[in-house]
N, C-alpha and C positions, 0 to 999 in steps of 0.2 A: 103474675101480671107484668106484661109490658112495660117499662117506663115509657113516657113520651119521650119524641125526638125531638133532640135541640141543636140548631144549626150553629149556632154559637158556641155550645158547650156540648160537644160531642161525646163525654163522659163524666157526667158528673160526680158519678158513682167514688170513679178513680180519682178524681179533685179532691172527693170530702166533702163536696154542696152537697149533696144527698146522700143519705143514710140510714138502713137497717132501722125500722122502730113499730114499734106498736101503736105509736099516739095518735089521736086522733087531729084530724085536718080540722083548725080552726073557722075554715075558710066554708068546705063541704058537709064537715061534719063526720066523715068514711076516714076510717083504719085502714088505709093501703097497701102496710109494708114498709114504706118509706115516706120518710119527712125531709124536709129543705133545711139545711143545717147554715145556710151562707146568712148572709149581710140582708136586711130588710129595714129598709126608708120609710117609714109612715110613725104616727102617734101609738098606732097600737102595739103592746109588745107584744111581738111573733115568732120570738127566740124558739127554734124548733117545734113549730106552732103548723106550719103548711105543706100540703104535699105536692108533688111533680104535678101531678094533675091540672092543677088549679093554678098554679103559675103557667105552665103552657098554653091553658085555655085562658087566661088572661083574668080570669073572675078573682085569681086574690089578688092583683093589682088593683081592681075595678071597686074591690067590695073594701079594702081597705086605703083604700088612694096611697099603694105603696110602690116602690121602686126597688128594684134587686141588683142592682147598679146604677151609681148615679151618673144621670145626664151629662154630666158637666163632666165624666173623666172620659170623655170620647173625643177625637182630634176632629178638627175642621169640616173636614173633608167626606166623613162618614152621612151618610142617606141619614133623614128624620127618621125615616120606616123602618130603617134599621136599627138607630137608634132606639127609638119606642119596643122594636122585639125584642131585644137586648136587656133595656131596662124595663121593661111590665113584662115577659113572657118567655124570660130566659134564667136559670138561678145565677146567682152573681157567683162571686167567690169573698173568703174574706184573706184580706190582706193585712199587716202589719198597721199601713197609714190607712189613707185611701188610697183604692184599689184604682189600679190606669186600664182601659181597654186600647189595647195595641191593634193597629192596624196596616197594612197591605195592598197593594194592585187595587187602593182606591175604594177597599172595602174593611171592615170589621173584622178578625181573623179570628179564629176560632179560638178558644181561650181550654188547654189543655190541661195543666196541672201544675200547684209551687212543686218546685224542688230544691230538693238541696247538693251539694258537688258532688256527693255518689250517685244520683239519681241524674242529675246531669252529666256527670261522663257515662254512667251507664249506658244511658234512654236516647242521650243529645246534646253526644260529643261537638258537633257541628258546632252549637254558640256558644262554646265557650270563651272563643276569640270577643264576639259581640257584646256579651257580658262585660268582659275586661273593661270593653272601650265601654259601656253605659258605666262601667262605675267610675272608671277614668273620666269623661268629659259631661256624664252627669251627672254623679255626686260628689267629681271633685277630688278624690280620692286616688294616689298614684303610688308607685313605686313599690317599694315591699308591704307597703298598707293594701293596695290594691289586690297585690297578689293574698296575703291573708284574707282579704276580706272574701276573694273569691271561693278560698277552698275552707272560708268558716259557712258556706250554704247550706242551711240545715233546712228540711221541708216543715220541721215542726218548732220548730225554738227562733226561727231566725237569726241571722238576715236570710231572705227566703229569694229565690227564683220564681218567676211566674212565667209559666212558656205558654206560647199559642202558638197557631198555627195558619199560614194563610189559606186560605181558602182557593185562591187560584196559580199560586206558586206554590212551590217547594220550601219557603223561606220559615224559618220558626223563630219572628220575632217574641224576645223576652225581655224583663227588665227585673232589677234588683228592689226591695225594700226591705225596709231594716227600722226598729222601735227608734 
């Protein structure tokens, strides 16, 4: 079976939002294969609990008034409408703190995968420059801490990469978090 498409999150597979399982969709009620393994906003607990399905068709936001990103980590400038697809009908990812959605050319950019410094020089070499400077002038962090900190990027243990991608450039904004 197909996964839905997600304009946001163009693989989620490769992220780790979604994942290989048997269990059944708290939401549907159907065994599809795969379950939403990220971050979910509401009262009920849904820890590995919903499938692609039912987030992209928007009914397990709807039936559990939850959010798979929250509102509030989106910059200014980003559409409601985008916002709302992002957060009711897109899987999130989970992050170290809370999770930031980066965005682009005035839009929401596609949220691609953590990495860590081999997965980054491997995948995208390009930001590794950009990185430097987010840890430099956003966390504060300079000089030979800097540079440790960049080549301590681990996809699974943290501090972690989170890369995306814009949607109408070439550009693969990223940013750092760390416990």
């Amino acid at each position: 079976m197909d996964l839905p498409t997600f304009r946001y999150h163009p693989d989620p597979i490769a992220s780790g939002s979604i994942v290989a399982s048997d269990a059944t969709c708290a939401c549907c009620g159907k065994a599809r294969g795969f379950i939403y393994a990220g971050p979910t906003y509401c009262e009920a607990e849904l820890e590995d609990a919903l499938c692609p399905w039912c987030i992209a068709d928007g009914s397990a936001a709807k039936k559990f008034d939850a959010d798979f990103t929250n509102p509030a980590c989106f910059p200014d400038e980003i559409a409601r409408a985008t916002v709302e697809e992002i957060a009711l009908r897109t899987p999130g990812f989970n992050a170290w703190q809370q999770e930031k959605w980066l965005a682009c050319c005035g839009d929401a950019a596609a949220f691609l995968e953590p990495v860590g410094h081999a997965e980054m020089r491997a995948r995208y070499p390009q930001i590794e420059g950009a990185l430097m400077m987010y840890i430099v002038h956003e966390l504060g962090i300079s000089g030979g801490a800097a540079t440790r900190l960049l080549q301590a990027l681990d996809r699974d243990q943290g501090p972690t990469a989170y890369v995306f991608a814009c949607r109408h450039c070439d550009n693969k904004p990223a940013y750092v978090d760390c416990l």
